[in-house]
C-alpha positions as CSV (number, residue, x, y, z in Angstrom):
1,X,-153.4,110.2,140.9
2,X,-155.4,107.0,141.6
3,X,-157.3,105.3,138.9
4,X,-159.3,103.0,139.7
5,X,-160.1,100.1,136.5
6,X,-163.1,98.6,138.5
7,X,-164.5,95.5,137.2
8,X,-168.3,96.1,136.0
9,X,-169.6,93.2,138.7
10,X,-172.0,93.4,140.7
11,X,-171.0,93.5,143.7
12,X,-170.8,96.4,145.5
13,X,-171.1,97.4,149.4
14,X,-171.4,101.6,150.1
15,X,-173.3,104.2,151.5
16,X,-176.8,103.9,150.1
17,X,-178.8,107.5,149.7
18,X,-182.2,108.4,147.7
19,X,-181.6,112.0,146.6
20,X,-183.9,114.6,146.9
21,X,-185.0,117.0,143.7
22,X,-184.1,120.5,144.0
23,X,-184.7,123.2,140.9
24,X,-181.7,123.4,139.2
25,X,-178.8,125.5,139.9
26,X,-180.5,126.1,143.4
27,X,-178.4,126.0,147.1
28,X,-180.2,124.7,149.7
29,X,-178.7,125.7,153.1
30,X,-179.2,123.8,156.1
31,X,-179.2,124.7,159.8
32,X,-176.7,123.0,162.3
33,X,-173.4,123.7,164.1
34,X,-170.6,122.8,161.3
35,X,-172.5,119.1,161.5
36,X,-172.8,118.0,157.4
37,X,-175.9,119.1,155.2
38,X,-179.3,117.6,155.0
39,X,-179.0,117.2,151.2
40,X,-180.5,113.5,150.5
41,X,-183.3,111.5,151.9
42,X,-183.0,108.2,153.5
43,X,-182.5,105.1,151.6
44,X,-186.4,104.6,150.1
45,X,-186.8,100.9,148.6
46,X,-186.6,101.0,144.8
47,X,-190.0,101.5,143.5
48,X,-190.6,101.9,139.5
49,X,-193.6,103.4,138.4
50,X,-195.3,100.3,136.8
51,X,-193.3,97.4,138.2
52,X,-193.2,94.4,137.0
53,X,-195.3,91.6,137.9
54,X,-194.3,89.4,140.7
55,X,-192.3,86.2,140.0
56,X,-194.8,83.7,140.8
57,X,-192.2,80.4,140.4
58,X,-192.4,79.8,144.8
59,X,-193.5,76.6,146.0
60,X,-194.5,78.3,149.0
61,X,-197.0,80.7,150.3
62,X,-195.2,82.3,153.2
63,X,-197.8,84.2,154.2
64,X,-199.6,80.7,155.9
65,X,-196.7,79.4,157.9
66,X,-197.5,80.3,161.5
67,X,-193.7,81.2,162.3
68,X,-194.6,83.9,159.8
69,X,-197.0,85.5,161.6
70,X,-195.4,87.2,164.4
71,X,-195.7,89.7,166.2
72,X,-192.2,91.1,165.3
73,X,-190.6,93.9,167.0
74,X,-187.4,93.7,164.8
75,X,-185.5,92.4,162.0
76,X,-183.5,90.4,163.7
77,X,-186.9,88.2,165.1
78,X,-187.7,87.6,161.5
79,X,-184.4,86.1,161.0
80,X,-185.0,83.9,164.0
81,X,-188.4,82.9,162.3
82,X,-186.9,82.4,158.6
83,X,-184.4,79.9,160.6
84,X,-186.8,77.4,162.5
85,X,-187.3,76.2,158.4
86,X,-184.4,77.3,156.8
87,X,-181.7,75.5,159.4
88,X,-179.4,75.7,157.4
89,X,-179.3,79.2,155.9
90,X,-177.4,81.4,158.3
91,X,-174.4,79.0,157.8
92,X,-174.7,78.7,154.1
93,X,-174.6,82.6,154.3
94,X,-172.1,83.1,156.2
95,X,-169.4,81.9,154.5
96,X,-170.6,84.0,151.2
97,X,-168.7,87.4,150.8
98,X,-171.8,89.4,150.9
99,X,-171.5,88.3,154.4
100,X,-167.9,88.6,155.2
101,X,-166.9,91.2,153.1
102,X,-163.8,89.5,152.6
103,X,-162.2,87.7,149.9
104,X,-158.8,85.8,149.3
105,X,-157.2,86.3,146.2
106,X,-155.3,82.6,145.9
107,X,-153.6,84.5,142.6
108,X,-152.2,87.1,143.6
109,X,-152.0,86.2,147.6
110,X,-154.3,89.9,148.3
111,X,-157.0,90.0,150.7
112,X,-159.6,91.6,149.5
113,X,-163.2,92.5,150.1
114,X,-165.1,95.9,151.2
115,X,-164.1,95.0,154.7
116,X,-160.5,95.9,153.3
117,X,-160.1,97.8,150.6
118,X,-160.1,101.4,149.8
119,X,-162.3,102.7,147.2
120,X,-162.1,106.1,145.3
121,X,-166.1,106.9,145.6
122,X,-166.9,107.2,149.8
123,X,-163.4,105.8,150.5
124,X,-163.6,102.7,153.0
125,X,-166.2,101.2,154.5
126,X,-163.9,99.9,157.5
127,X,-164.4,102.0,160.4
128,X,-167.7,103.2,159.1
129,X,-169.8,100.4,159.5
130,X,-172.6,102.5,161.4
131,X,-173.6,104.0,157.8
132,X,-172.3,101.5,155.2
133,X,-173.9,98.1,157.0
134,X,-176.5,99.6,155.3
135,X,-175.8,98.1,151.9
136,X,-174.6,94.9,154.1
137,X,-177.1,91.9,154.6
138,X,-176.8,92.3,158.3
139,X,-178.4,93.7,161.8
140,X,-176.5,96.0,164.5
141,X,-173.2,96.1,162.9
142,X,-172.2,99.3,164.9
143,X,-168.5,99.1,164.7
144,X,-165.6,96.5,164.1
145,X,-166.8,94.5,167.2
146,X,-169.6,92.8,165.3
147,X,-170.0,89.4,165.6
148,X,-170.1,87.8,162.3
149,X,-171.5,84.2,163.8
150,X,-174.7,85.3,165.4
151,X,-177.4,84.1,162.8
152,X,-179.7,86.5,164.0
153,X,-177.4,89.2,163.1
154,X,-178.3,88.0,159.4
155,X,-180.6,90.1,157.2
156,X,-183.0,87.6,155.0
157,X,-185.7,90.5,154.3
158,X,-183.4,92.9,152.3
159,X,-182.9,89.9,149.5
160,X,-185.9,88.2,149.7
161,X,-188.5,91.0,151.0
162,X,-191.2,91.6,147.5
163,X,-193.9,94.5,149.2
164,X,-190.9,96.9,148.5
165,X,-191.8,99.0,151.4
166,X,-188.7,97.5,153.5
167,X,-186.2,99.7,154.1
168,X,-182.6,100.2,156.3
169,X,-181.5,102.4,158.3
170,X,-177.9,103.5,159.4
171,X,-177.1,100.9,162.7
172,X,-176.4,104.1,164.9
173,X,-177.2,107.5,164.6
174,X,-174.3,109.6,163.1
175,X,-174.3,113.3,163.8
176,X,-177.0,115.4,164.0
177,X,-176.9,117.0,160.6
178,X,-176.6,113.3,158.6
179,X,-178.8,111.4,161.3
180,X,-181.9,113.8,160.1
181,X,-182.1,112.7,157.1
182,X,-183.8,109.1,158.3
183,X,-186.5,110.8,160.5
184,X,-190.3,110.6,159.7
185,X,-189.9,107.0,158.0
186,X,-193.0,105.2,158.0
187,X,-192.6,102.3,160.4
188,X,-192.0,98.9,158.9
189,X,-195.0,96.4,159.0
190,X,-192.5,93.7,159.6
191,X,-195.6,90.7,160.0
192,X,-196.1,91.7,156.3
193,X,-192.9,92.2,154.9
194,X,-192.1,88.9,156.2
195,X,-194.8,86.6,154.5
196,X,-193.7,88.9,151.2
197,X,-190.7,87.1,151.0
198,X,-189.9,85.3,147.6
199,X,-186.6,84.8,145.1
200,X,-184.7,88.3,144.9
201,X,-185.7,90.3,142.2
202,X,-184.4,93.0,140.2
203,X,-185.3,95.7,143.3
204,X,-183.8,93.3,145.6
205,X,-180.4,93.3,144.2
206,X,-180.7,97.1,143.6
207,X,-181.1,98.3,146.9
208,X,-177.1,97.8,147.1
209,X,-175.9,97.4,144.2
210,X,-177.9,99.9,142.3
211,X,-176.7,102.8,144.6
212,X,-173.2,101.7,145.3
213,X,-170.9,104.4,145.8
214,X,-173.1,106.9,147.5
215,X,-176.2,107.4,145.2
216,X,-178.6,106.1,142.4
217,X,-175.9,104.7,139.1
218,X,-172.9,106.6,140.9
219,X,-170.5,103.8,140.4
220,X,-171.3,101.6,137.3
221,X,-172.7,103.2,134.8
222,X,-174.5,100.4,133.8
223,X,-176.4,98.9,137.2
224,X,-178.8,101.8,138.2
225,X,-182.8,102.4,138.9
226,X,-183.5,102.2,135.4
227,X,-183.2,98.8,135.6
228,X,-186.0,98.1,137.8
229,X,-188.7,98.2,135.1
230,X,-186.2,98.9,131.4
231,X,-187.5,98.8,127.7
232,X,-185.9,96.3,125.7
233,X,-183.7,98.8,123.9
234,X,-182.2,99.7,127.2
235,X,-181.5,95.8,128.4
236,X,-182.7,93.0,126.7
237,X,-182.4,90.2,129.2
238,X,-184.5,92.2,131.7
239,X,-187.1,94.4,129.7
240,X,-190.1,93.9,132.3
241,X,-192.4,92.9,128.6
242,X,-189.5,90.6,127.5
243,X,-187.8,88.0,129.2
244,X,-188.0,89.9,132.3
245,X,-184.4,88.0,133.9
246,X,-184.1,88.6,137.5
247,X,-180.4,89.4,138.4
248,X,-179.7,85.8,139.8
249,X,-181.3,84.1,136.3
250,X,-177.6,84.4,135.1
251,X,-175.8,85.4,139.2
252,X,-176.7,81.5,139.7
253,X,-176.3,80.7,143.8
254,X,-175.6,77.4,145.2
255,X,-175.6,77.4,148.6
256,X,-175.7,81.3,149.3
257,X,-172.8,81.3,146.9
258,X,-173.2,83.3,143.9
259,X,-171.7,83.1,140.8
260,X,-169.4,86.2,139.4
261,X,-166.9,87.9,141.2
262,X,-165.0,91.3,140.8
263,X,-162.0,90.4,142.1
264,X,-161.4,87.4,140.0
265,X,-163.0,87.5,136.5
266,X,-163.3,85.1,133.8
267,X,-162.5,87.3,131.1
268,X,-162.7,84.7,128.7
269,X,-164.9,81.7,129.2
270,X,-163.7,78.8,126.7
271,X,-166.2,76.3,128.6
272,X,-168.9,77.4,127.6
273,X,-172.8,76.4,128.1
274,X,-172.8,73.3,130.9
275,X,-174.1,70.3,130.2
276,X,-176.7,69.8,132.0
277,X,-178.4,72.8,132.9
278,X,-176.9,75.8,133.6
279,X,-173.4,76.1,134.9
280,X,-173.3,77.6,138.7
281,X,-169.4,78.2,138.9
282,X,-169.4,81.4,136.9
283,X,-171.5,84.1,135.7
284,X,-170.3,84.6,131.7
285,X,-172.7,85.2,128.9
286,X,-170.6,82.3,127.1
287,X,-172.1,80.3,130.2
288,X,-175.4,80.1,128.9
289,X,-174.8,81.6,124.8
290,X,-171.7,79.4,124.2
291,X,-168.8,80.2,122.5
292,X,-170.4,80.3,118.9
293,X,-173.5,82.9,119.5
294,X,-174.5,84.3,116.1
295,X,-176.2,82.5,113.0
296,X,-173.8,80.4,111.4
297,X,-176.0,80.6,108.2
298,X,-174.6,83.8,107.4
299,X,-171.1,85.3,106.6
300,X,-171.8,88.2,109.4
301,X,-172.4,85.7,112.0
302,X,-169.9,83.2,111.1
303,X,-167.3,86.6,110.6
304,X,-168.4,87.9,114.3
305,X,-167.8,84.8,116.3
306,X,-164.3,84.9,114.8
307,X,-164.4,88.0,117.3
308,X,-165.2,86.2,120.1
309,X,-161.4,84.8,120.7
310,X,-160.2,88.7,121.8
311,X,-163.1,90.9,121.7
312,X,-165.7,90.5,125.0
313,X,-169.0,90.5,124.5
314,X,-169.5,93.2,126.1
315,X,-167.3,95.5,124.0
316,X,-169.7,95.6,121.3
317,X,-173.0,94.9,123.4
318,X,-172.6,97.6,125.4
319,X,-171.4,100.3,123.2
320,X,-172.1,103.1,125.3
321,X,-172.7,103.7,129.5
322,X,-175.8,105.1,131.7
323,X,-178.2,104.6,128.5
324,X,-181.4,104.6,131.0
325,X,-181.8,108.3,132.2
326,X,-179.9,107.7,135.2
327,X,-176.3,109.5,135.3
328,X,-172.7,108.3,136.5
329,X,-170.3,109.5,138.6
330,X,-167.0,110.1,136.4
331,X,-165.0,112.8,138.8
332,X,-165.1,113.4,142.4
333,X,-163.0,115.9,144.1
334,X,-162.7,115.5,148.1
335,X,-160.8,118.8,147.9
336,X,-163.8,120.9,148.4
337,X,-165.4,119.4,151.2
338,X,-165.7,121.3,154.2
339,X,-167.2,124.2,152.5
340,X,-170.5,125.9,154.9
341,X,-172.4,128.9,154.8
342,X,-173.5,130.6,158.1
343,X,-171.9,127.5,160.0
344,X,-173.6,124.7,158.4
345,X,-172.8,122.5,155.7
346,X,-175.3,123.0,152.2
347,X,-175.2,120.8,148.6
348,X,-176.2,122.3,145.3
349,X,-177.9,120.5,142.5
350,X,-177.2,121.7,139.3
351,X,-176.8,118.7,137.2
352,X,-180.5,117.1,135.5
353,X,-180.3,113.6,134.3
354,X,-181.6,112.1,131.5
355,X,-185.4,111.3,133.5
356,X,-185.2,114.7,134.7
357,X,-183.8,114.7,138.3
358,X,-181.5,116.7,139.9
359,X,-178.4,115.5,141.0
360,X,-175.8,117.0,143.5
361,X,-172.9,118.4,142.0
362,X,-171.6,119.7,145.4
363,X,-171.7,118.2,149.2
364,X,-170.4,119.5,152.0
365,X,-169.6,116.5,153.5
366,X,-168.1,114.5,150.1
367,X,-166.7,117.7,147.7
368,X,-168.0,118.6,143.9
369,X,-168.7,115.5,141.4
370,X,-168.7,115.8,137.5
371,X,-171.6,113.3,135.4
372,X,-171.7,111.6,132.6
373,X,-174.5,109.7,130.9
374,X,-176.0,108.7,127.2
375,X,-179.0,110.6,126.6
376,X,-179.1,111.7,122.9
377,X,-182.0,114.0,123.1
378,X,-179.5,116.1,125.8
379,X,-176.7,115.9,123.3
380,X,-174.9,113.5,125.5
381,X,-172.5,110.6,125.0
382,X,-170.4,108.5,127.8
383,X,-168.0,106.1,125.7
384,X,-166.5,102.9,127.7
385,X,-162.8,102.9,127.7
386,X,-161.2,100.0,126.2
387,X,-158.2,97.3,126.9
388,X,-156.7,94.0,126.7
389,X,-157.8,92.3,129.9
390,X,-156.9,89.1,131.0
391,X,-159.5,89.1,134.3
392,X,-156.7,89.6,137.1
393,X,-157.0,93.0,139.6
394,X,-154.3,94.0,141.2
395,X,-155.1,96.5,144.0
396,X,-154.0,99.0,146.1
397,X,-154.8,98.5,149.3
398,X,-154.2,100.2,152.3
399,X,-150.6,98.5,153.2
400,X,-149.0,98.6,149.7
401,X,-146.7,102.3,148.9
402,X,-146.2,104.0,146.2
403,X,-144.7,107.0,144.4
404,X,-147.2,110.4,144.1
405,X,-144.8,111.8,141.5
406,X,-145.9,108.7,139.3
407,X,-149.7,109.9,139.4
408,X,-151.9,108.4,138.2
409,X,-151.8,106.1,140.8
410,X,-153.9,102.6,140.1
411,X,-156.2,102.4,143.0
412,X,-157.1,98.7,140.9
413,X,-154.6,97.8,138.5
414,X,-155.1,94.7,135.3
415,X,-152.7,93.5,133.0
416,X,-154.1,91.8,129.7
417,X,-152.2,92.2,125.6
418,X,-153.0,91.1,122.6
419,X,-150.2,88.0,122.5
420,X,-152.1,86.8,125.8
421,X,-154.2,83.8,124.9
422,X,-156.4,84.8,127.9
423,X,-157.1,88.4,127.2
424,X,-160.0,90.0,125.4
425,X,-160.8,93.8,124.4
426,X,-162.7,95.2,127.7
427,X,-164.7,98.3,128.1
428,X,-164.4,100.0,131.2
429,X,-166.0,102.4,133.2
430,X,-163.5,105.1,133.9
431,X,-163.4,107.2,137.4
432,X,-161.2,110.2,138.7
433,X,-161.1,111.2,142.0
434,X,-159.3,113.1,144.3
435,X,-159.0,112.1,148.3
436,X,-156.4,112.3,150.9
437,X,-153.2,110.0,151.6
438,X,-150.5,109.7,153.9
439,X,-148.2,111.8,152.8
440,X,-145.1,110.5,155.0
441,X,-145.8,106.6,154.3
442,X,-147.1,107.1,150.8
443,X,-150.1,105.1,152.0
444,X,-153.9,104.8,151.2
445,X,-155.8,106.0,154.6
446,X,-158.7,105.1,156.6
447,X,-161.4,108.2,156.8
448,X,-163.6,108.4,160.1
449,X,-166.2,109.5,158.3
450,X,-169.3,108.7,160.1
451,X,-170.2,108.6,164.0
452,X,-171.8,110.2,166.9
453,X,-168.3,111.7,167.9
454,X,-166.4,114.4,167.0
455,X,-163.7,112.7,164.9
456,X,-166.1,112.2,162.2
457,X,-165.6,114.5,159.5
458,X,-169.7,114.4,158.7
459,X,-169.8,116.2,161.6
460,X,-166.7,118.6,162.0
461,X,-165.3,118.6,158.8
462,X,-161.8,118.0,159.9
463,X,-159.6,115.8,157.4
464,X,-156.5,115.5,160.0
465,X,-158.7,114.2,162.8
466,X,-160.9,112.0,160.7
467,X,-157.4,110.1,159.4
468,X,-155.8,109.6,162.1
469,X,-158.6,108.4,164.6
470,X,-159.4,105.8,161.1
471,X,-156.1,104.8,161.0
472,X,-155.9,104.6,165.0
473,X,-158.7,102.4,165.5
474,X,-157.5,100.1,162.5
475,X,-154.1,99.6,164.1
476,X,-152.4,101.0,160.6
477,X,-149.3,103.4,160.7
478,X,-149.9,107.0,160.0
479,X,-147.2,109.9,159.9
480,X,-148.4,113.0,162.1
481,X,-150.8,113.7,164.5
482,X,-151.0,117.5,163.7
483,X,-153.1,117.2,160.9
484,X,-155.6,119.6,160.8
485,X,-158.1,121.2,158.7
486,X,-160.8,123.7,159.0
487,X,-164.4,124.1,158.1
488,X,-164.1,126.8,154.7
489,X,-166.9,129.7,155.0
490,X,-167.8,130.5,151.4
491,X,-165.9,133.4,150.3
492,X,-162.3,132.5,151.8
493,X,-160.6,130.2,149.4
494,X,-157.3,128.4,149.1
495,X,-155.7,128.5,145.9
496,X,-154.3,124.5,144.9
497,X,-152.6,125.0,141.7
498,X,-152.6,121.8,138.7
499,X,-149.6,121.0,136.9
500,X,-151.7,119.1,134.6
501,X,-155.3,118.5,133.7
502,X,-158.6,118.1,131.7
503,X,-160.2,121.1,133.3
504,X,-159.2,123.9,135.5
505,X,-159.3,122.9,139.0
506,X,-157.4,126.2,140.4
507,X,-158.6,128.1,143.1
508,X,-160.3,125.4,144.5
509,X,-161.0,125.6,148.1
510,X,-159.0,123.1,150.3
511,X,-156.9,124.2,153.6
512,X,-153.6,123.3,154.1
513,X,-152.5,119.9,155.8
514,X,-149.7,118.7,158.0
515,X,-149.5,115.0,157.7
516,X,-151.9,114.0,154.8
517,X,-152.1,115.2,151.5
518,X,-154.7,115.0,148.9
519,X,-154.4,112.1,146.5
520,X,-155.9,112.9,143.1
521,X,-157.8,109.5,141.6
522,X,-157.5,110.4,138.1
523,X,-156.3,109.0,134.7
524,X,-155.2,112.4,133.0
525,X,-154.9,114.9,136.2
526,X,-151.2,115.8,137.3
527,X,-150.0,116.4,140.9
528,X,-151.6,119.3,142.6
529,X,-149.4,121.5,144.8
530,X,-149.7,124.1,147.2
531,X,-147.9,124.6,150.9
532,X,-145.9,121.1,150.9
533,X,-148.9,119.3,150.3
534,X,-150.7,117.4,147.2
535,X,-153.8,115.7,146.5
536,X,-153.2,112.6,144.7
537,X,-154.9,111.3,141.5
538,X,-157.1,108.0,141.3
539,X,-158.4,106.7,138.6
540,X,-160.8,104.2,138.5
541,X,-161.7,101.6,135.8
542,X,-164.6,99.9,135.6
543,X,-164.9,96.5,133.6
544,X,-168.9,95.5,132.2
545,X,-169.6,92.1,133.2
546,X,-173.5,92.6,132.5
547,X,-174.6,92.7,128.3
């Protein structure tokens, strides 16, 4: 098992998907040669239904300057306009790691980043940069030949764009079956999203980190759609009739550099506010609250800041996750990919949210997920799991080993205690899933998931070949080259039996391997055996950085 103890940051790089709305507990099947399903709609820009009003704090009225007013045939010409003023941009940008997707670790000597690591939601971007670019600020990154100092290459309008009709698009096509899903789009007026442009705001920062891990709340549990336009009940810093914060109010940005990170938190801020102004090295609410933020004119206030040495703010602020209609991700089993009907691949919706959509609770092309949400009136509770954190990840990246018979394995590891002067209670976001792993090296793997070709397994469904062409092309070390796996008709099932487990996952439809084995991402889920070969358990955790 993997388990993943994900810091609640946000930062976050994936596969970005709208999803469609099918009745519930319906199966919608979808024509093509073994090629994926045509489940979800393309990435729409985040529109609420009465958004809130336009920040109108610009000195500027882009909408005048001449090297605004085009004609542009492309994204990458508005870039070239944006830089004839802002000179300096594309280099401040480029060294930021929503740019590089990279980040060194001078703690624990890791290099880390989306550009790196694996994950235990779509697996690794690496290798399938013609889908994932999409949550990346960038133009034609087709493949690992990009070229990261080309400032035209550099996306400004996904940030700054406010008309909300701008939209990306996977760099290259995919395979038939995913590529459909981005056709009929409404061109892009690109003269007018360009003279839009403005500070980010709220929809801005959601376009990514809002649908991280493949969908609409899927990895956080606390950063979803509902926080385009929220009541003050759900958020009070960004209620659209309260204070109305934009994202970088507190993610301060000096230079393209923004405050916060996920890979090294401050899990206890004894600074406090700065003096003057705001402080612009870190993103804590003791950063702008202080270390003292209840009444001191009462014995409740004065007794809660005694809390504040080892309890987070957080862990009492946000006492429960996915409180705005929108659900979360908590299991996903890779196991049951592959699965088609009449040789093409199908999804099935048969979980409604809070706000009333469907969700998919099956995929060909990613396996079955489990939700979980707060939504009283559903009878519906998703408790934060708690622990001593002292702010240091330690990951498991794709070059480190380990031992499956010690499942759970942690796909992002944290030490904290309560002796530690640095550590605080956290809560956490927790996540289970189960996805392949090298079973000869003991290794994390590379998936070729997306492409034109037929290695991608969203397009032929064929674990073995989509591991070992990702591993290939990334020059790591992988044990066979006769893995191979099968699209499943419905109907003909392999049975992988659980030695342990929350729920019954026998039966479950997964052919047999030669050379990988499924690795199970879960806290409480036990090795799963069948035929020589195991999926092994992840489990992710998921610390809240946003009150």
């Amino acid at each position: 098992m993997l388990f993943n103890l994900l810091p609640r940051a946000s930062i976050a790089i994936a596969a970005m998907v709208s999803l469609l709305a099918f009745p519930p507990g319906t199966t919608s099947i979808l024509a093509g040669e073994l090629q994926g399903e045509q489940g979800e709609a393309p990435p729409q820009p985040v529109k609420p239904e009465h958004p809130p009003a336009r920040s109108t704090n610009s000195t500027a009225d882009h909408s005048k300057f001449d090297a605004l007013k085009g004609p542009f045939a492309n994204g990458s010409e508005v870039t070239k306009a944006c830089l004839t003023c802002h000179n300096e941009a594309g280099h401040q940008f480029m060294k930021s790691i929503h740019w590089t997707l990279e980040y060194k670790n001078q703690k624990t000597g890791q290099t880390l980043g989306k550009h790196n690591l694996v994950n235990n939601f779509c697996t690794n971007a690496r290798g399938n940069e013609g889908m994932c670019a999409m949550c990346h600020a960038s133009y034609n990154w087709t493949s690992a030949n990009f070229d990261f100092k080309n400032q035209q290459n550099i996306d400004c309008l996904v940030c700054h764009e406010q008309t909300g009709t701008y939209y990306k698009v996977p760099p290259t096509r995919g395979n038939a079956a995913c590529s459909i899903m981005f056709e009929g789009l409404q061109p892009i007026d690109w003269m007018k999203v360009a003279q839009s442009v403005g500070r980010p705001e709220r929809a801005n920062c959601g376009t990514c980190h809002f649908n991280g891990g493949g969908g609409d709340g899927v990895k956080h549990g606390d950063l979803d759609s509902s926080l385009i336009n929220p009541p003050r009940e759900l958020d009070v810093h960004m209620a659209s009739k309260g204070l109305n914060f934009a994202c970088s109010q507190c993610h301060l940005s000096k230079q393209h550099i923004i405050t916060g990170s996920r890979y090294d938190i401050n899990a206890k801020d004894t600074e406090g506010t700065g003096k003057p102004g705001l402080r612009r090295d870190v993103a804590t609410c003791e950063s702008c609250h202080g270390g003292a933020p209840h009444p001191k004119t009462e014995l409740i206030g004065i007794k809660l800041n005694g809390h504040i040495n080892k309890v987070a703010c957080q862990t009492c602020h946000i006492p429960a996750l996915a409180r705005g209609g929108v659900a979360t991700i908590v299991d996903w089993d890779w196991r049951e990919a592959g699965k088609v009907k009449d040789g093409a691949g199908f999804s099935e919706e048969n979980y409604v949210q809070g706000n009333g959509e469907h969700r998919h609770t099956y995929r060909s092309i990613k396996g079955s997920f489990t939700y979980g949400e707060t939504w009283p009136a559903k009878g519906r509770t998703l408790l934060p799991y708690y622990a001593w954190f002292d702010g240091q990840m330690r990951y498991t990246t794709i070059d480190n080993k380990f031992d499956p018979a010690k499942q759970p394995i942690p796909i992002n590891a944290f030490s904290g205690s309560y002796d530690d002067p640095k550590s605080r209670i956290w809560p956490f976001k927790r996540m289970h899933t189960v996805q392949p792993y090298d079973k000869g090296n003991n290794t994390l793997v590379y998936m070729h998931l997306w492409g034109e070709d037929k290695d991608a397994y969203w397009g032929n469904y064929d674990f073995g070949r989509a591991i070992e062409v990702g591993m290939k092309e990334n020059g790591k070390p992988y044990s066979s080259n006769t893995a191979s796996s099968k699209p499943i008709p419905i109907g003909r099932r392999r049975t992988w039996l659980l030695r342990k487990s929350r729920r019954s996952l026998a039966a479950n439809a997964m052919p047999r391997t030669d050379g990988w084995r499924p690795l199970r991402v879960s806290t409480c889920l036990g090795a799963t055996i069948s035929n020589g070969s195991i999926w092994l358990a992840i489990c992710c955790l998921q610390a809240h950085l946003r009150a």
